[in-house]
C-alpha positions, 0 to 999 in steps of 0.5 A: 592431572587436572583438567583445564576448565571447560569453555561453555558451548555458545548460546544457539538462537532459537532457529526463527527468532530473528524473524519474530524479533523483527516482526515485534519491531516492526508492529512497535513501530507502527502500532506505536511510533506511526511509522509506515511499515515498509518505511519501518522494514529496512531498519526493522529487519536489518541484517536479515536474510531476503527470506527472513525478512519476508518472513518478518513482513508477513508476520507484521501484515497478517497481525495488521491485518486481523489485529481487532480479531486478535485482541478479542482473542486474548481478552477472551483468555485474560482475567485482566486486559493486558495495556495495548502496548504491552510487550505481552500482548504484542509477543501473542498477537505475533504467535496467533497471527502465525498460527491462525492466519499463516499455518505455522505449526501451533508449537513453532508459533508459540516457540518463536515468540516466549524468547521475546518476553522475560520473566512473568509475562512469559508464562502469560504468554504460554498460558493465554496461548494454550487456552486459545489452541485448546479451544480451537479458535479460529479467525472470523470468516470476516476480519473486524475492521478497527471502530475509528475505520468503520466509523469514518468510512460509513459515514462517507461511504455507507455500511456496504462499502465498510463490509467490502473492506472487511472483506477486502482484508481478509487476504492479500490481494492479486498481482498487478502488470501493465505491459508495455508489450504483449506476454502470456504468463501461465495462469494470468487473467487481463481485466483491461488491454495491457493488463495482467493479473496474477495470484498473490504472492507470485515471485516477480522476479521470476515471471517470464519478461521480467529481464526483458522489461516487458511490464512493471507491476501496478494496481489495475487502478493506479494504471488508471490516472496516466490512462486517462491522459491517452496517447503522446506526442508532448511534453507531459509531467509526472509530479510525486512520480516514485515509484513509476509505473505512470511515468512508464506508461506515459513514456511507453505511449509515447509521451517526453517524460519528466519524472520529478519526486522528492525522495532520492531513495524512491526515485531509485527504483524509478531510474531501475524500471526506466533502464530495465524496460528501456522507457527513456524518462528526465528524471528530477529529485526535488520539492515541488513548492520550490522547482519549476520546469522549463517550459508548460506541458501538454499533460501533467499528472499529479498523483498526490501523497496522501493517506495512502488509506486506499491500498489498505488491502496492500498495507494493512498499516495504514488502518491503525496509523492514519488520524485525522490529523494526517488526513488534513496535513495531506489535503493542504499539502495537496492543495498546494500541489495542485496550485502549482500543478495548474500553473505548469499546463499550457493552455488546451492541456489536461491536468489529472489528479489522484489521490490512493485515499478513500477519505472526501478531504483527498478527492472530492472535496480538494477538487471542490476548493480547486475549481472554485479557486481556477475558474481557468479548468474544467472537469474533462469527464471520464468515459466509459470506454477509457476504464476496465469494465466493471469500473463506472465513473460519476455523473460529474465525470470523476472517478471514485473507486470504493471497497468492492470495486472489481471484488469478483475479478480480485479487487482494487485499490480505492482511488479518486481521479479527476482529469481537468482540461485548461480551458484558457 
């Protein structure tokens, strides 16, 4: 009797693919399309279990940030460079950012990436991998920094402060809380009142206050700006305000917030920490070229966008994506913020300005242009006793905050703060 023909079993996925195959999207789209990488997660990693996800973040942030170190790696192991956008390059700096930088066992990284491939290259990849593990290669203690950072950043800054963001790299950084009441979290350490510091890669959903809204996760040096403008009563403005932790904390001391930023999607999450801490905030979705409020207010907090180059240590993207170019759209787009910022304090108010940048067109030199142009403000000067010790503001009263700034408490985000009074 003949048998009917037998149906092939399906095609199982090597377990972990989708992960890796995520991750390869994720670096294309930075490395090639100038994306930033969580504006490129969603898509990235769509229909991904949470856990895959993560996995497919921390693969693309660890390739990041050890990519100059990678390169030399498998330019040390090819007769020929590979092209920087070859799919070949791309599948080993995955498979060596896993097994050098996150543990991952050397036949799991290696596995998890040839399905990425096709044809020649794959054995490329195989070959180019093997050689490296059989030389035990490791990561430089110090990650290198791309040429185009270390040349922008010792020009403004000098070589320490290029060293301390090398340094500042090699690892992701400490969680962040400001606490709108006081909790003991096991383990926390407090660089400032209302402050808590945890180790990296805590789970803020599990932490004790998480429910109760006791804090909300920020660097310790974006808590600084909305410091700065002390405690209410009065109407004070967050402009650019998504995510919200500054409109949180103005609200928790004491202040009637008006919460405004352009994007619907971003200010999501702010109407969630508003709701979930209990700090009333008038949340607004619109552009500020074109909205106006009400009324002048006491305090108005402007903390620009910008090339974000500052929390490199967070988004190790932002080394390889951000060009000159950008840098100076973000200035004019802050210049213009700030005239229109300056035109909605009242008189005897303040107007704080920051910006997450480490480049001068984003601090100094806008706040330069911005005075010469308002000869109606004033830099009111940061005191001492306003920031966390170990922080020390400049002799004209502004903030800078380099690479290397707290580096043995953990570090912090690069920043410049300006707080101005309206004089009339």
């Amino acid at each position: 009797m003949a048998h009917p023909p037998q149906k092939s079993a399906p095609r199982t996925e090597t377990p972990g693919l989708p992960a890796r195959r995520a991750a390869l999207r994720l670096l294309d789209a930075v490395l090639r399309r100038g994306l930033a990488l969580e504006q490129a997660l969603d898509s990235a990693a769509k229909g991904l279990a949470p856990s895959d996800r993560g996995l497919a973040h921390a693969i693309a942030a660890e390739t990041l940030r050890r990519l100059p170190d990678l390169d030399a790696l498998i330019d040390s192991a090819t007769q020929r460079p590979l092209p920087h956008d070859a799919k070949a390059r791309f599948a080993l700096r995955i498979a060596l950012a896993q097994a050098l930088g996150l543990g991952t066992p050397h036949h799991a990284a290696i596995a998890t990436v040839l399905p990425l491939v096709d044809g020649g290259p794959r054995k490329l990849v195989h070959g180019v991998f093997g050689t490296l593990m059989r030389r035990d290669v490791q990561f430089p203690e110090t990650p290198v920094l791309p040429d185009s950072i270390i040349e922008r950043w010792q020009r403004h800054w000098g070589e320490a402060a290029v060293d301390a963001a090398a340094h500042a790299i090699a690892a992701p950084p400490p969680l962040d809380l400001t606490l709108q009441r006081p909790i003991d979290i096991e383990g926390a350490t407090s660089l400032t009142p209302n402050h808590l510091r945890l180790a990296p890669g805590t789970s803020v959903p599990e932490l004790p206050g998480f429910e109760a809204g006791d804090w909300w996760v920020q660097d310790i040096a974006a808590s600084i700006p909305a410091r700065l403008i002390g405690r209410g009563p009065g109407a004070a403005l967050d402009l650019c305000a998504a995510p919200g932790g500054k409109s949180l904390q103005l609200a928790a001391a004491g202040w009637d917030v008006t919460s405004v930023d352009i994007s619907e999607s971003r200010l999501a999450r702010l109407r969630e920490n508003s709701t979930r801490t209990g700090l009333p905030l008038h949340v607004v979705a619109a552009d500020l070229l074109q909205w106006q409020p009400q009324a002048q207010a006491h305090a108005v907090l402007l903390d620009a966008p910008c090339s974000a180059t500052g929390i490199f240590r967070r988004h190790p993207d932002v080394l390889h994506r951000v060009r000159p170019s950008l840098i100076k759209e973000m200035a004019e787009l802050q210049s213009r913020l700030l005239a229109r910022a300056a035109e909605w304090v009242r008189p005897g108010g303040m107007l704080v300005f920051s910006t997450c940048s480490l480049e001068p067109e984003e601090g100094e030199a806008q706040l330069e242009g911005f005075l010469a142009r308002h000869n109606d403000y004033a830099v009111d000067p940061i005191r001492a006793e306003e920031l966390p010790a170990g922080i020390v503001s400049r002799g004209e009263g502004t903030l800078r905050l380099l690479p290397g700034a707290l580096a043995d408490a953990g570090g912090c985000d690069g920043f410049f703060i300006a707080r101005l009074k309206r004089t009339g």
